[in-house]
Structures are given as structure tokens and as C-alpha cells.
C-alpha positions in Angstrom: 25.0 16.3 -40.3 28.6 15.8 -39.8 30.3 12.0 -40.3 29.4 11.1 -36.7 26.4 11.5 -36.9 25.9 10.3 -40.0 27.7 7.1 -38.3 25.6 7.0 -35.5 22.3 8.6 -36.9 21.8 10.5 -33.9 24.0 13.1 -32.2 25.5 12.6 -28.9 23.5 15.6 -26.9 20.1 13.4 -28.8 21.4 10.1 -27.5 21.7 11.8 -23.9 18.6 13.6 -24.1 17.1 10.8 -25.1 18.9 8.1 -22.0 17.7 11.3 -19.5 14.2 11.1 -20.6 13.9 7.2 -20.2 15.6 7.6 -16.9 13.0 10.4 -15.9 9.8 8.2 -17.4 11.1 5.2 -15.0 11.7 7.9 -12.2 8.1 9.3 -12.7 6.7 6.1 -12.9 8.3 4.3 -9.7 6.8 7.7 -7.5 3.2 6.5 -9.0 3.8 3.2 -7.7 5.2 4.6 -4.3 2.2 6.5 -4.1 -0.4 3.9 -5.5 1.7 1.9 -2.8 1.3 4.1 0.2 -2.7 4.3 -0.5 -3.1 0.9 -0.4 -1.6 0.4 3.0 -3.2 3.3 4.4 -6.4 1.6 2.9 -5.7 -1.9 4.8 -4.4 -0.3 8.0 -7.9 1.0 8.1 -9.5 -2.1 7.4 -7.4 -3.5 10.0 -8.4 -1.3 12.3 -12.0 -1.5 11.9 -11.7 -5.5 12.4 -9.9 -5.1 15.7 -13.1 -2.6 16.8 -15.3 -5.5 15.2 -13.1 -8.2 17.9 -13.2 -5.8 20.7 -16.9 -5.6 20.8 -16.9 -9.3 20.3 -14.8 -9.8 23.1 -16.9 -7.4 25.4 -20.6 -9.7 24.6 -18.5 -12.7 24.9 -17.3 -11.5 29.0 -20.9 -10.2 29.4 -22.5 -13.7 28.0 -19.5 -15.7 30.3 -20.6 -13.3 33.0 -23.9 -14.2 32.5 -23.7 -18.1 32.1 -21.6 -17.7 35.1 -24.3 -16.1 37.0 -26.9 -18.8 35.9 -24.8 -21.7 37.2 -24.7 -20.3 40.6 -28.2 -19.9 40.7 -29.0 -23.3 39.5 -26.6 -25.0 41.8 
């Protein structure tokens, strides 16, 4: 080792290398997030989904029971 690096233990291309590979690790691990991210939403906008189905068919027996109670009070009038 030259005196620089004997100053500064490493030399400068190791200290970069090494800056680029912490940069890349927090790069690599932001896209996992991102994508662990992404699935979740998908995942809830299909629960969503199936819950507005669940109130739609709710909301169809509920007009067809009004419909019905409807039809019962004309009757017993």
C-alpha cells in the first residue's frame, strides 16, 4: 500500500466500490418494497371488489323484500 492508503486504510476505487454497493443494496431493496407494495393493493382492490358484489346482492334482496312488503300493504289495506 502506498501512504494514502495506509492513511485511509482503504483505497479510493474500494471506498467507491464500496458507497456503489450500499447505494445498489438500498436500490434493490426499495424495488422489493415497490413490489411487496403493488401486491398488496392489487390484493385489497380485490377484496374491495368482492365486498361491493357482496352489497350489490344485498341491495337487490333488500328492493325485492321492499317490493314485497310493499305488495303486502296493498293487499292488507
Amino acid at each position: 500500500m502506498n501512504s494514502l492508503q495506509n492513511l485511509f486504510g482503504l483505497s479510493f476505487s474500494s471506498k467507491l466500490n464500496n458507497i456503489q454497493s450500499s447505494f445498489q443494496t438500498a436500490h434493490d431493496k426499495a424495488v422489493t418494497l415497490i413490489s411487496k407494495m403493488n401486491d398488496k393493493i392489487s390484493e385489497k382492490e380485490e377484496e374491495v371488489k368482492k365486498i361491493q358484489s357482496e352489497i350489490k346482492d344485498i341491495e337487490n334482496i333488500k328492493a325485492q323484500a321492499n317490493k314485497f312488503v310493499g305488495n303486502l300493504k296493498s293487499i292488507l289495506v
